[in-house]
Every structure is written in C-alpha cells, then in structure tokens.
mmCIF file of the N, C-alpha and C atoms, coordinates in Angstrom:
data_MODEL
# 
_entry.id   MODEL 
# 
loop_
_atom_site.group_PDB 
_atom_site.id 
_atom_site.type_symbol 
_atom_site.label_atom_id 
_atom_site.label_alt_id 
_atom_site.label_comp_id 
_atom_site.label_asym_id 
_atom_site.label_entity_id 
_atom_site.label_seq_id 
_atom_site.pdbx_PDB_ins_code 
_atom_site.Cartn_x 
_atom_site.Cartn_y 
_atom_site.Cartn_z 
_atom_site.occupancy 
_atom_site.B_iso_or_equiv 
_atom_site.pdbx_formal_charge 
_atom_site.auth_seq_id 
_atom_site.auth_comp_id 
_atom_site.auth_asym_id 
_atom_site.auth_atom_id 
_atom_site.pdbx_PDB_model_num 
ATOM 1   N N  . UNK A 1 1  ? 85.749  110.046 71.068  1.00 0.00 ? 1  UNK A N  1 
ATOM 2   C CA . UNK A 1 1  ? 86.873  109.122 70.970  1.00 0.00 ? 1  UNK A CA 1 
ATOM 3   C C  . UNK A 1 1  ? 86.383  107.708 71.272  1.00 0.00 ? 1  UNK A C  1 
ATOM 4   N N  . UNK A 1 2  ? 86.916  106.795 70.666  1.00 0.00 ? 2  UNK A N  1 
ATOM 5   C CA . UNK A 1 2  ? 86.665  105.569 70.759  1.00 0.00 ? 2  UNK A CA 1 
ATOM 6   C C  . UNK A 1 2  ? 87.032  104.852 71.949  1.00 0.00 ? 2  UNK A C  1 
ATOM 7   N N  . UNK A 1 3  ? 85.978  104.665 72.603  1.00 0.00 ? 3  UNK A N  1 
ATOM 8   C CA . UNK A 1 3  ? 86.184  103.559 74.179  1.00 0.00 ? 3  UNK A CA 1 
ATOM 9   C C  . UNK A 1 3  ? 87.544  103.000 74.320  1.00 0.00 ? 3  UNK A C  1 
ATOM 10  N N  . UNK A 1 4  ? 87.579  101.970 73.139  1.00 0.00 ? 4  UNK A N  1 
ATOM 11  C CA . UNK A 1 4  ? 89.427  101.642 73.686  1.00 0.00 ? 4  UNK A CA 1 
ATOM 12  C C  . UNK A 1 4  ? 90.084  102.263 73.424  1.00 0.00 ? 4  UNK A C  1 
ATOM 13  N N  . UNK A 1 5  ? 89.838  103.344 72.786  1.00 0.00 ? 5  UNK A N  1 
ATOM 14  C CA . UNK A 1 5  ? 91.497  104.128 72.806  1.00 0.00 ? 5  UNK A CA 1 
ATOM 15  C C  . UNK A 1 5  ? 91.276  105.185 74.249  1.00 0.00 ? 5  UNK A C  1 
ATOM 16  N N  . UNK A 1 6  ? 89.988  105.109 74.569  1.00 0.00 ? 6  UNK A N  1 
ATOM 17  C CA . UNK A 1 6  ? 90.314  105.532 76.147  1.00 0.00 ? 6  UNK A CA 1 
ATOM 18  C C  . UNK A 1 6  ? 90.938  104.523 76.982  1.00 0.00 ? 6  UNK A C  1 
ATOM 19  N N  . UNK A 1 7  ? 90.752  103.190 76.861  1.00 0.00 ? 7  UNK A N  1 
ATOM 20  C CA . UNK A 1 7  ? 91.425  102.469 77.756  1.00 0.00 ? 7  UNK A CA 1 
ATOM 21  C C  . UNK A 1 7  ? 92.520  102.436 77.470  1.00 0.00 ? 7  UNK A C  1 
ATOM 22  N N  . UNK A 1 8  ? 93.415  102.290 76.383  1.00 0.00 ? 8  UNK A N  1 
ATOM 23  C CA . UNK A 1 8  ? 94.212  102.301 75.991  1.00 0.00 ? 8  UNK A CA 1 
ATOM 24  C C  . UNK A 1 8  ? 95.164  103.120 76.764  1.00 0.00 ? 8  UNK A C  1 
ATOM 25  N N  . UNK A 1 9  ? 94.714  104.389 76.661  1.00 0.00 ? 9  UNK A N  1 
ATOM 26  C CA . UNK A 1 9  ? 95.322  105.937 77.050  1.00 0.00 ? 9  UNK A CA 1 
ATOM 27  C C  . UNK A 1 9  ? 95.348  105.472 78.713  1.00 0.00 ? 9  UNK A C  1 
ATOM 28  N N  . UNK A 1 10 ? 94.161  105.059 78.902  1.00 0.00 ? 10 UNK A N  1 
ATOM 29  C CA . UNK A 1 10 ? 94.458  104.720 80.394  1.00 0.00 ? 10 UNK A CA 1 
ATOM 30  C C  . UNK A 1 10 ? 95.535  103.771 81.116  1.00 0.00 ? 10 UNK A C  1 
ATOM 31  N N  . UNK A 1 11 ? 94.976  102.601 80.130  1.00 0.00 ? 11 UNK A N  1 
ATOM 32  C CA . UNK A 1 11 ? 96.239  101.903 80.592  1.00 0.00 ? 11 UNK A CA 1 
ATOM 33  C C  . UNK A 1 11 ? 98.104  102.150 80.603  1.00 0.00 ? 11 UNK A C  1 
ATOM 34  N N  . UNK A 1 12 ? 98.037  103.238 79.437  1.00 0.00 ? 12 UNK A N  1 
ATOM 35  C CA . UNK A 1 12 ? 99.532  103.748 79.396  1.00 0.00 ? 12 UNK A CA 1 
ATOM 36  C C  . UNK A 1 12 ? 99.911  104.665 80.889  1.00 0.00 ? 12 UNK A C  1 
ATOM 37  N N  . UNK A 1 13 ? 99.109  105.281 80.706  1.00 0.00 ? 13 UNK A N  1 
ATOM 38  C CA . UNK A 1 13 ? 98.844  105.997 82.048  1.00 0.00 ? 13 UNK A CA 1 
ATOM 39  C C  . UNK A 1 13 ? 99.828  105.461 83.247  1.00 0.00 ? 13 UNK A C  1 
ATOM 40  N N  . UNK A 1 14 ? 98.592  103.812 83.275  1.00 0.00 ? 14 UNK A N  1 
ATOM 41  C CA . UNK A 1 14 ? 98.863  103.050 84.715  1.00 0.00 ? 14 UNK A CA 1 
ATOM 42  C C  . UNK A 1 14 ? 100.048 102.089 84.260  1.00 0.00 ? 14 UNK A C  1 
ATOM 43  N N  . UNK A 1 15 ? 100.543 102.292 83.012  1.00 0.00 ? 15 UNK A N  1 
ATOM 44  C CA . UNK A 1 15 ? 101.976 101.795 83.143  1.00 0.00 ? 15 UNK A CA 1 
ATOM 45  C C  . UNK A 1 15 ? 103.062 102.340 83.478  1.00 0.00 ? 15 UNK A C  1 
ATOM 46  N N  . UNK A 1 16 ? 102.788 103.652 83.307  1.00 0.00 ? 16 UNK A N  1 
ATOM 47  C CA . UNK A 1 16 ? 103.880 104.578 83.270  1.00 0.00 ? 16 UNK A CA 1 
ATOM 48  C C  . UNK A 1 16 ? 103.696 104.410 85.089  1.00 0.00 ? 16 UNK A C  1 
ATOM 49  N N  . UNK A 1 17 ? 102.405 105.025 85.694  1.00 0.00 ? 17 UNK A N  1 
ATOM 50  C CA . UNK A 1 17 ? 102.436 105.041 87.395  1.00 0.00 ? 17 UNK A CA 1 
ATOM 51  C C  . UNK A 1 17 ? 103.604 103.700 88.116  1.00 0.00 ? 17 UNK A C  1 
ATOM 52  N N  . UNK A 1 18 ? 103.047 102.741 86.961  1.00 0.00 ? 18 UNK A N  1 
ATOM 53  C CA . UNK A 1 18 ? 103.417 101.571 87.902  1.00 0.00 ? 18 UNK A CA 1 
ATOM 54  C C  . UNK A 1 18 ? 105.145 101.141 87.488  1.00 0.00 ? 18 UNK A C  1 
ATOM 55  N N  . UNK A 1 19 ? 105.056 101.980 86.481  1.00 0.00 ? 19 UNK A N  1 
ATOM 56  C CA . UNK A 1 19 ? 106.802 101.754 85.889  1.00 0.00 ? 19 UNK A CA 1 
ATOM 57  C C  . UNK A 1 19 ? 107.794 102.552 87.279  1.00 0.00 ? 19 UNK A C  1 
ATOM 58  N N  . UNK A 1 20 ? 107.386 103.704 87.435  1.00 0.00 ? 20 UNK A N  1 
ATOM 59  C CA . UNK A 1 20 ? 107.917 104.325 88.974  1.00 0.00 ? 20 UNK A CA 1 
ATOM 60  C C  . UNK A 1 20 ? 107.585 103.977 89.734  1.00 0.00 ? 20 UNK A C  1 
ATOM 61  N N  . UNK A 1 21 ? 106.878 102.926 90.024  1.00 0.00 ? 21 UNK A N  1 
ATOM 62  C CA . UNK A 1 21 ? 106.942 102.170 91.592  1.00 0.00 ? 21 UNK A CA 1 
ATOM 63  C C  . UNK A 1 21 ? 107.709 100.999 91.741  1.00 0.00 ? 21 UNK A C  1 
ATOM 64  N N  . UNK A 1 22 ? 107.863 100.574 90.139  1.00 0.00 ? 22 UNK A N  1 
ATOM 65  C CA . UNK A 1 22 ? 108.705 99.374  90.234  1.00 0.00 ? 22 UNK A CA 1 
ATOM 66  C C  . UNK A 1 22 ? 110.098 100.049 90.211  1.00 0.00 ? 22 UNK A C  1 
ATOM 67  N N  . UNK A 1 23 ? 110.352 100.951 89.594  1.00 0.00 ? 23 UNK A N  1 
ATOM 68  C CA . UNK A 1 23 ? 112.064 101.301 89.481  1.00 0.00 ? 23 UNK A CA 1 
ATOM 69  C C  . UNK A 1 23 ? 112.203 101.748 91.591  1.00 0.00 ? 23 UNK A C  1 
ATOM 70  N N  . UNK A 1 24 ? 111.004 102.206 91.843  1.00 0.00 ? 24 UNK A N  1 
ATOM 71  C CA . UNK A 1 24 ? 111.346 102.853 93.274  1.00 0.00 ? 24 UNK A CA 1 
ATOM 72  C C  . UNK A 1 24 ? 112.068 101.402 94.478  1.00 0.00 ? 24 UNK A C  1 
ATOM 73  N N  . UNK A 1 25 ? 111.506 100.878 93.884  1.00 0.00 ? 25 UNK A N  1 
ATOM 74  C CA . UNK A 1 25 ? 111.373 99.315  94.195  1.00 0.00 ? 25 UNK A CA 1 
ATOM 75  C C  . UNK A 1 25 ? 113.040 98.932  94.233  1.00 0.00 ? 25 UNK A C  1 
ATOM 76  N N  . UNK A 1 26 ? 112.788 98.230  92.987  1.00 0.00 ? 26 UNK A N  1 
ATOM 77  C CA . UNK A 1 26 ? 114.465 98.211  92.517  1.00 0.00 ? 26 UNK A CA 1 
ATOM 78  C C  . UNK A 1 26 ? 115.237 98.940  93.209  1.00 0.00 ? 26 UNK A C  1 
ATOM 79  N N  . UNK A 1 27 ? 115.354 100.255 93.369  1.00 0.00 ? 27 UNK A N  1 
ATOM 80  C CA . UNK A 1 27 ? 116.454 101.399 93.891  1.00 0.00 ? 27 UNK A CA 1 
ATOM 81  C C  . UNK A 1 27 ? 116.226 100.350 95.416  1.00 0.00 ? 27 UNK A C  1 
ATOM 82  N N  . UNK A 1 28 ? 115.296 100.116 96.072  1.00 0.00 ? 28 UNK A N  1 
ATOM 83  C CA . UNK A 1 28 ? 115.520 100.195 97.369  1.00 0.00 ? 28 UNK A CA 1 
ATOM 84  C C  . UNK A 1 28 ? 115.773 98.771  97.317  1.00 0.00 ? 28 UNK A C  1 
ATOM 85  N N  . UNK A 1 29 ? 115.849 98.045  96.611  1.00 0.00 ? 29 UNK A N  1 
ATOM 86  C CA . UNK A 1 29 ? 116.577 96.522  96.530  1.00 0.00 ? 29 UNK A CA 1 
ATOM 87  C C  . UNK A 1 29 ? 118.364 96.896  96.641  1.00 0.00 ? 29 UNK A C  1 
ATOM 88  N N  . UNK A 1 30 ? 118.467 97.563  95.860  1.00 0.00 ? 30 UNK A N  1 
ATOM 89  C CA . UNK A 1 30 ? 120.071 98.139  95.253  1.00 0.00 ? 30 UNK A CA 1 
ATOM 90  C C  . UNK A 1 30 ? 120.076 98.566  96.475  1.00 0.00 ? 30 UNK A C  1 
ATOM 91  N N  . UNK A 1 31 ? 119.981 99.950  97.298  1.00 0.00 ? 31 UNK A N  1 
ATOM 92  C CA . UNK A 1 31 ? 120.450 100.409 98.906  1.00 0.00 ? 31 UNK A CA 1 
ATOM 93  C C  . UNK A 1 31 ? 120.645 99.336  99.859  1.00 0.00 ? 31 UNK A C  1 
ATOM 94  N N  . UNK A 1 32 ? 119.578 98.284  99.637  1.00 0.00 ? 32 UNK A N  1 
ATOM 95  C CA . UNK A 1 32 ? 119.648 97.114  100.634 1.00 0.00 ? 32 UNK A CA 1 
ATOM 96  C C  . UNK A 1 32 ? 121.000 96.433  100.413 1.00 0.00 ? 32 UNK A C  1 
ATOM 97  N N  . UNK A 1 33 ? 121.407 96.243  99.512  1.00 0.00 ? 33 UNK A N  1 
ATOM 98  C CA . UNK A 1 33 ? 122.693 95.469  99.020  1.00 0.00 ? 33 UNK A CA 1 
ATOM 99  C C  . UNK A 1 33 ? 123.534 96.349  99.200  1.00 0.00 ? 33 UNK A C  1 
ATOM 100 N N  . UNK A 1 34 ? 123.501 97.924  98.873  1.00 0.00 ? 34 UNK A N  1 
ATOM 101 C CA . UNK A 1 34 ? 124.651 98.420  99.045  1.00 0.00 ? 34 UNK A CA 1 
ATOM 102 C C  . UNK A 1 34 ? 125.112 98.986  100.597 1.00 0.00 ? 34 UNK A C  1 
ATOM 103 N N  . UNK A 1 35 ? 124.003 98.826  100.926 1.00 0.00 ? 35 UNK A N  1 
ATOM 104 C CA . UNK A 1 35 ? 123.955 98.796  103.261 1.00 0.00 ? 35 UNK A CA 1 
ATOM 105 C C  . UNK A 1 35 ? 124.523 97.308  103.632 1.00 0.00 ? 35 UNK A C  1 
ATOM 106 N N  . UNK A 1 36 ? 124.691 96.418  102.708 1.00 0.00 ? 36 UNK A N  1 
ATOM 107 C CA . UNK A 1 36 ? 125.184 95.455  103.370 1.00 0.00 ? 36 UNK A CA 1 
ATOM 108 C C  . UNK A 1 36 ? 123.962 94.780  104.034 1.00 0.00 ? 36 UNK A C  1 
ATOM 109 N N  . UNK A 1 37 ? 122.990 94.773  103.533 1.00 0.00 ? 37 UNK A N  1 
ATOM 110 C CA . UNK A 1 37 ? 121.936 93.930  104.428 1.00 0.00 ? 37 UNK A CA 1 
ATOM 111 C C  . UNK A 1 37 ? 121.655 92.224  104.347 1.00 0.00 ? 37 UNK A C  1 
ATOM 112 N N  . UNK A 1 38 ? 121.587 91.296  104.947 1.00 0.00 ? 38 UNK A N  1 
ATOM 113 C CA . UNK A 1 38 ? 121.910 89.949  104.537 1.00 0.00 ? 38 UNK A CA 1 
ATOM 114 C C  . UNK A 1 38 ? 120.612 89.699  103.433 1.00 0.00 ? 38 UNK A C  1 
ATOM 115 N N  . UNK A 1 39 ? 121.316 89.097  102.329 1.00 0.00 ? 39 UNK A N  1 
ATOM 116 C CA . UNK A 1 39 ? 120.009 88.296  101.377 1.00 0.00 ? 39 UNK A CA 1 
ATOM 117 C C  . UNK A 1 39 ? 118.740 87.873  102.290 1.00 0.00 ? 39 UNK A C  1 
ATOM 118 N N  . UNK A 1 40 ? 118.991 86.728  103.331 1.00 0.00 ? 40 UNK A N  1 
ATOM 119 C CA . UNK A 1 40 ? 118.076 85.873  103.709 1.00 0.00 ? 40 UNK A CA 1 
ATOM 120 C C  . UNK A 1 40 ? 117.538 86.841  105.275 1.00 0.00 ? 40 UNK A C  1 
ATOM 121 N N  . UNK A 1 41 ? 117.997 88.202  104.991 1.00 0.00 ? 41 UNK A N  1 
ATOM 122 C CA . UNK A 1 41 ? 116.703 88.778  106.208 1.00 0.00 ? 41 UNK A CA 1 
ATOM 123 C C  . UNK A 1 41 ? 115.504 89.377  105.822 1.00 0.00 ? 41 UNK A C  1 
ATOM 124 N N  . UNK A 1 42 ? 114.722 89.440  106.285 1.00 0.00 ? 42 UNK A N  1 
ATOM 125 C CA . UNK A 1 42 ? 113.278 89.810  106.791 1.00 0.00 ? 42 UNK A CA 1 
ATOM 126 C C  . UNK A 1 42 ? 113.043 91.120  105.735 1.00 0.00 ? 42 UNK A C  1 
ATOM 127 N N  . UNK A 1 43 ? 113.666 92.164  106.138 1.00 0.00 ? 43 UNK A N  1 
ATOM 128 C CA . UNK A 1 43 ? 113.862 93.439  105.292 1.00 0.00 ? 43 UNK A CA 1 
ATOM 129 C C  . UNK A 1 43 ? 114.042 92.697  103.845 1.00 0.00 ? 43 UNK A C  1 
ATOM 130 N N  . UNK A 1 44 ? 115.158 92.184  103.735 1.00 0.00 ? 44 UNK A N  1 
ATOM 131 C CA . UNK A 1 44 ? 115.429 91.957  102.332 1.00 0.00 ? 44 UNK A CA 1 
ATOM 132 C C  . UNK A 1 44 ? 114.179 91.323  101.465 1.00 0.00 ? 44 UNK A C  1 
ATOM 133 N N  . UNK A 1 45 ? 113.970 89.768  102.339 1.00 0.00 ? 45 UNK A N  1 
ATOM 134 C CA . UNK A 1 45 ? 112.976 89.332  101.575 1.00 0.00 ? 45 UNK A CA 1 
ATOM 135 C C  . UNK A 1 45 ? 111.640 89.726  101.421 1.00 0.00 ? 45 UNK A C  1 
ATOM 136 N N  . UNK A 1 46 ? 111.320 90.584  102.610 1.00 0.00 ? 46 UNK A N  1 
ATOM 137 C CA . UNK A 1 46 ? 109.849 91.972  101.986 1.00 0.00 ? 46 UNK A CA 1 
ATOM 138 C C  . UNK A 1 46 ? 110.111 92.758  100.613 1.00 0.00 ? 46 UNK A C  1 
ATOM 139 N N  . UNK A 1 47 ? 111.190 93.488  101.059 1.00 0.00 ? 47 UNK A N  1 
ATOM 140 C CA . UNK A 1 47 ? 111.246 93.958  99.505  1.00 0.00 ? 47 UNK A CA 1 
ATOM 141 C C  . UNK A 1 47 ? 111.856 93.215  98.082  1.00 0.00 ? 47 UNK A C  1 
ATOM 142 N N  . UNK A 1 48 ? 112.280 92.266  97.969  1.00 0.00 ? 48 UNK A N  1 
ATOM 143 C CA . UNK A 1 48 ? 111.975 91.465  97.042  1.00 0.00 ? 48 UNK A CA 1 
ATOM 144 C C  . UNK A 1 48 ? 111.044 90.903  96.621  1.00 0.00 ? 48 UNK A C  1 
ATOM 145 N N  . UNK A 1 49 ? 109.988 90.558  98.002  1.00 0.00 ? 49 UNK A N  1 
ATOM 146 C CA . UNK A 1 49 ? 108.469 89.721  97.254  1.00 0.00 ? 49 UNK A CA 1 
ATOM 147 C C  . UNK A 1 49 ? 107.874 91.223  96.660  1.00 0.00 ? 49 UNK A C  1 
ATOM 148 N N  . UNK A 1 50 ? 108.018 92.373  97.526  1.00 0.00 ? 50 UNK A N  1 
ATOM 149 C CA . UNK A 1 50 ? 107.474 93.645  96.641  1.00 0.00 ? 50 UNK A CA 1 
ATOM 150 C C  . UNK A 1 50 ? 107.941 93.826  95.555  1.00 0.00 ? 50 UNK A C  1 
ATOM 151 N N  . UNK A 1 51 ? 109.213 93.980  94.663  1.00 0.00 ? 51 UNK A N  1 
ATOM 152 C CA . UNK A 1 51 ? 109.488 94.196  93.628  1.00 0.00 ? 51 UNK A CA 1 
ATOM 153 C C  . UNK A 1 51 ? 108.655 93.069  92.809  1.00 0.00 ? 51 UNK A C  1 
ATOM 154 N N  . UNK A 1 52 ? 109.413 91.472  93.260  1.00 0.00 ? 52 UNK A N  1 
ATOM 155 C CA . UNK A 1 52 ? 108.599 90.755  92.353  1.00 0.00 ? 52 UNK A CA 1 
ATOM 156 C C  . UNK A 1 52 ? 106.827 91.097  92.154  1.00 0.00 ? 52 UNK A C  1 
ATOM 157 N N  . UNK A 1 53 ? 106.364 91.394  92.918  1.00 0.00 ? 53 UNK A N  1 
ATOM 158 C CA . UNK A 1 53 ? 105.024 91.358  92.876  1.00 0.00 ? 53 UNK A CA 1 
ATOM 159 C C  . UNK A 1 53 ? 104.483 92.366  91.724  1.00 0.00 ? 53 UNK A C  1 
ATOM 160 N N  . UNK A 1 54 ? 105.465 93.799  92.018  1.00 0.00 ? 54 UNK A N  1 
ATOM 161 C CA . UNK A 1 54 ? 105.437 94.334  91.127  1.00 0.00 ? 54 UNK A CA 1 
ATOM 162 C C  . UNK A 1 54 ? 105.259 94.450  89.743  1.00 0.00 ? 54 UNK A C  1 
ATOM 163 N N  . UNK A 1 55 ? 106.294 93.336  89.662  1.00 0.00 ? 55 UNK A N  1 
ATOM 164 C CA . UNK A 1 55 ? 107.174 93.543  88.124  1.00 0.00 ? 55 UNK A CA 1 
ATOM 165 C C  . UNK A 1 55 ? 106.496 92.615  87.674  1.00 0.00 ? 55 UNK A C  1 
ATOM 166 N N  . UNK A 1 56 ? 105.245 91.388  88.889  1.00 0.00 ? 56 UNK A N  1 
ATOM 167 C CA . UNK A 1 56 ? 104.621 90.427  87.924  1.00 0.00 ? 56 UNK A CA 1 
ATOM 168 C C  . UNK A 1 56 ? 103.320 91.443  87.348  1.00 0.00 ? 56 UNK A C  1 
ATOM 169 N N  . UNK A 1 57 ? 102.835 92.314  88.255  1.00 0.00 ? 57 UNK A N  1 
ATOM 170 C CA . UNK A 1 57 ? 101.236 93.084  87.928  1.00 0.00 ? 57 UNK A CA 1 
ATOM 171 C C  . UNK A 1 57 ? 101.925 94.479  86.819  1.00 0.00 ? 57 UNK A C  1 
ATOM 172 N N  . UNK A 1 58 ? 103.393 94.352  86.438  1.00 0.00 ? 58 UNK A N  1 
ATOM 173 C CA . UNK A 1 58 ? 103.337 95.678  85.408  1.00 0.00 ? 58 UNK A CA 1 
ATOM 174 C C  . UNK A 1 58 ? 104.154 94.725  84.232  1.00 0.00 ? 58 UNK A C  1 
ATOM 175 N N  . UNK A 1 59 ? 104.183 93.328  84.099  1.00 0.00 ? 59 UNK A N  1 
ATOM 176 C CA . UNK A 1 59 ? 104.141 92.603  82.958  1.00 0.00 ? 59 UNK A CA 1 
ATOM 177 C C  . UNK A 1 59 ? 102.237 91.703  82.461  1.00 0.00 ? 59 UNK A C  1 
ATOM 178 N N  . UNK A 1 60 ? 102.131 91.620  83.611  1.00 0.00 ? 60 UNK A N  1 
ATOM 179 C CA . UNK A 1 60 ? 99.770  91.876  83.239  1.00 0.00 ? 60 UNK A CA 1 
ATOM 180 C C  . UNK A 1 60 ? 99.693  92.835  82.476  1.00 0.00 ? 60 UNK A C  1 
ATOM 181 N N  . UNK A 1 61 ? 100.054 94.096  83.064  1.00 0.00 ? 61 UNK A N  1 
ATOM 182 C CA . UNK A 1 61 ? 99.121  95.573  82.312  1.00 0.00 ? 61 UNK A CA 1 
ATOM 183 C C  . UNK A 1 61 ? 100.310 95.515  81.316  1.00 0.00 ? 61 UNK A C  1 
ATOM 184 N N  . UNK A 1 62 ? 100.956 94.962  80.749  1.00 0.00 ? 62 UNK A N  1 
ATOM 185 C CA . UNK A 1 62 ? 101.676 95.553  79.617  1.00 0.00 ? 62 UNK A CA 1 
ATOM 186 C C  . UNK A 1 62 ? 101.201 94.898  78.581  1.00 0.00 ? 62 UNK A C  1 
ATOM 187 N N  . UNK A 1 63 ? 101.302 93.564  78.672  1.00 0.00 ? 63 UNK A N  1 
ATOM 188 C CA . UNK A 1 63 ? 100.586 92.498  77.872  1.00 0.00 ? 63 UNK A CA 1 
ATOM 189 C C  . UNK A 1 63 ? 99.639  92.722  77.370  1.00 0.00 ? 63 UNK A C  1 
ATOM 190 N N  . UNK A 1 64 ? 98.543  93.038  78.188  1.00 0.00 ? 64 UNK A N  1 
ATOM 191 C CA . UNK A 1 64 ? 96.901  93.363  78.339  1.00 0.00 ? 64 UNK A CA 1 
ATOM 192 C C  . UNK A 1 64 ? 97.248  95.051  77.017  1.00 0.00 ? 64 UNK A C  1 
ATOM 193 N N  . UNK A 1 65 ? 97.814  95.956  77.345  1.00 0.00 ? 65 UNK A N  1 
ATOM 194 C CA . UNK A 1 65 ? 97.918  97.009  76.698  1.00 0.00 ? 65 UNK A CA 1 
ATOM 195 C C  . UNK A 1 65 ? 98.250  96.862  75.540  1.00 0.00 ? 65 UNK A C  1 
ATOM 196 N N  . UNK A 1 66 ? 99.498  96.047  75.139  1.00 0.00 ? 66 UNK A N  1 
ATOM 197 C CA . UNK A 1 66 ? 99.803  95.446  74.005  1.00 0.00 ? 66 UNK A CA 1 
ATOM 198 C C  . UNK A 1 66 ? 99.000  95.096  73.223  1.00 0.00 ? 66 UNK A C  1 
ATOM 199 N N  . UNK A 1 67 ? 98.160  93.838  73.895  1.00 0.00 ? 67 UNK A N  1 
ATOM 200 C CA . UNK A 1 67 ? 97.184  93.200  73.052  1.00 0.00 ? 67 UNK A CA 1 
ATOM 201 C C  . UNK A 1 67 ? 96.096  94.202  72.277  1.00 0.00 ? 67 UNK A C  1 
ATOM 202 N N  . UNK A 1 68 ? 95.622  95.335  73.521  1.00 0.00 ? 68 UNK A N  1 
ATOM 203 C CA . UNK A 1 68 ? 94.602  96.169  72.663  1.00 0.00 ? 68 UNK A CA 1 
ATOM 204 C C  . UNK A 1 68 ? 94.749  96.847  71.959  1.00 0.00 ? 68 UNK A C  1 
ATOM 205 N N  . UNK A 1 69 ? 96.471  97.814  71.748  1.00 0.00 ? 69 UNK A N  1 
ATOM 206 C CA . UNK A 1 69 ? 96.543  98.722  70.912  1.00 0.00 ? 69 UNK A CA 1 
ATOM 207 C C  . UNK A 1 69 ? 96.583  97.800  69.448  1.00 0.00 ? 69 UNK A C  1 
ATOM 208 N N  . UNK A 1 70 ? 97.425  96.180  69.593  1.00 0.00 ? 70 UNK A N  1 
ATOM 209 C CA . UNK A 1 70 ? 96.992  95.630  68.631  1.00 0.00 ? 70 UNK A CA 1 
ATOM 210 C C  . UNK A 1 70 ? 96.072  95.607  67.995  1.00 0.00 ? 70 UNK A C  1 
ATOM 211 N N  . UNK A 1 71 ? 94.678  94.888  68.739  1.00 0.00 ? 71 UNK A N  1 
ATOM 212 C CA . UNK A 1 71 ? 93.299  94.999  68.390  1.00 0.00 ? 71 UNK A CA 1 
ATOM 213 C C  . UNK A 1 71 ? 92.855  96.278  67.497  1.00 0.00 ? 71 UNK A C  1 
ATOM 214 N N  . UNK A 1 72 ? 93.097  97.978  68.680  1.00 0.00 ? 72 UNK A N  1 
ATOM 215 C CA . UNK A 1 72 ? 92.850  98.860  67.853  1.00 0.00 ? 72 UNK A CA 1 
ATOM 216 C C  . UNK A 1 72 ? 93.248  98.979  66.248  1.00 0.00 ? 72 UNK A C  1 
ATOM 217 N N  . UNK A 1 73 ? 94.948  98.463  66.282  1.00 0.00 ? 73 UNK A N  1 
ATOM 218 C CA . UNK A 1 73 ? 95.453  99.252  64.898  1.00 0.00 ? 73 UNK A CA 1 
ATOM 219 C C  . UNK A 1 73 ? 94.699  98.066  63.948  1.00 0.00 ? 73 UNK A C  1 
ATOM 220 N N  . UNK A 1 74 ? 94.416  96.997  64.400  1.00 0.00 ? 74 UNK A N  1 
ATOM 221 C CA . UNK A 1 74 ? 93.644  96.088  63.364  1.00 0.00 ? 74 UNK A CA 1 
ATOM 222 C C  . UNK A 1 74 ? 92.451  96.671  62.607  1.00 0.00 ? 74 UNK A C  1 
ATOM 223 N N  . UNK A 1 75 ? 91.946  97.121  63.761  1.00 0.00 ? 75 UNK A N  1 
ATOM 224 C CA . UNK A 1 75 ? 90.353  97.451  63.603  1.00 0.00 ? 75 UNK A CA 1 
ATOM 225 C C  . UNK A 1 75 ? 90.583  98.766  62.849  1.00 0.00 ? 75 UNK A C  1 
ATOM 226 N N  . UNK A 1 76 ? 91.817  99.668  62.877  1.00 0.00 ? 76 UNK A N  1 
ATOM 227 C CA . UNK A 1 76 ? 91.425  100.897 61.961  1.00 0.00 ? 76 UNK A CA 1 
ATOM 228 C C  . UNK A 1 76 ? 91.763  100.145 60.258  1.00 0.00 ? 76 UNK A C  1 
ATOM 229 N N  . UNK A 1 77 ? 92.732  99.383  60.524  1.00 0.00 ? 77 UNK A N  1 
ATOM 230 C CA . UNK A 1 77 ? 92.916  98.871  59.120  1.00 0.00 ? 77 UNK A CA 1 
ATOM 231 C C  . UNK A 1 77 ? 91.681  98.362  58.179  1.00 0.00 ? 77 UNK A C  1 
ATOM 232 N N  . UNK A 1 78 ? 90.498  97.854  58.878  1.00 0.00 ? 78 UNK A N  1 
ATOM 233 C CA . UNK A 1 78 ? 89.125  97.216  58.121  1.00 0.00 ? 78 UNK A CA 1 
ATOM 234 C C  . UNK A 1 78 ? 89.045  98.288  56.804  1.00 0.00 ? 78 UNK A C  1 
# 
C-alpha cells in the first residue's frame, strides 16, 4: 500500500480519536452550564481553554487530512 494512504488511514484514525475527546469536552462544557456553574470561574474557564484547544488541534488534523487525500486522488488521476 502506498505510504500516504497509510497516513491517510492514520490520520482518519486520529480524527475520529480526537473527534471523541472533543464531543467529551463539549458534554462537560454543557453539565457545567447545566450545574449552574459561573462563566467567569476557574472550572469553567479550564474547560473551555480545553475544548478550545481541542477543537483548534482537530481543525490542524482535518485540514492536513483533507489536503492529502486531495493530493492522493490527484495523483491516482495521472
């Protein structure tokens, strides 16, 4: 099999891993709000810089994945 379509495969992989850490994320943003916890406390704003952080490193690997399966389907077209 062709190298990038191993990365490829891989990277779907580590999107999918990282797609359930970000929804896990989210959920525990949503409990925080629905416990009534204040926006501007400590708790809250940890797990918000975590989601964001998240959702910035699983819009990287999506991009990045995008771009190569592009590349691939180019390259079978030659």
């Amino acid at each position: 099999m062709d190298y990038r379509k191993d990365l490829l495969l891989a990277s779907a992989a580590r999107l999918y891993s990282m797609g359930v850490d970000l929804e896990a994320a989210r959920a525990k943003l949503k409990e925080l709000v629905e416990r009534g916890v204040p926006y501007d406390s400590d708790e809250m704003k940890e797990a918000y810089q975590d989601f964001k952080e998240l959702d910035r490193q699983w819009k990287v690997l999506e991009q990045q994945h995008q771009e190569l399966r592009d590349e691939i389907v180019k390259g079978g077209q030659s």
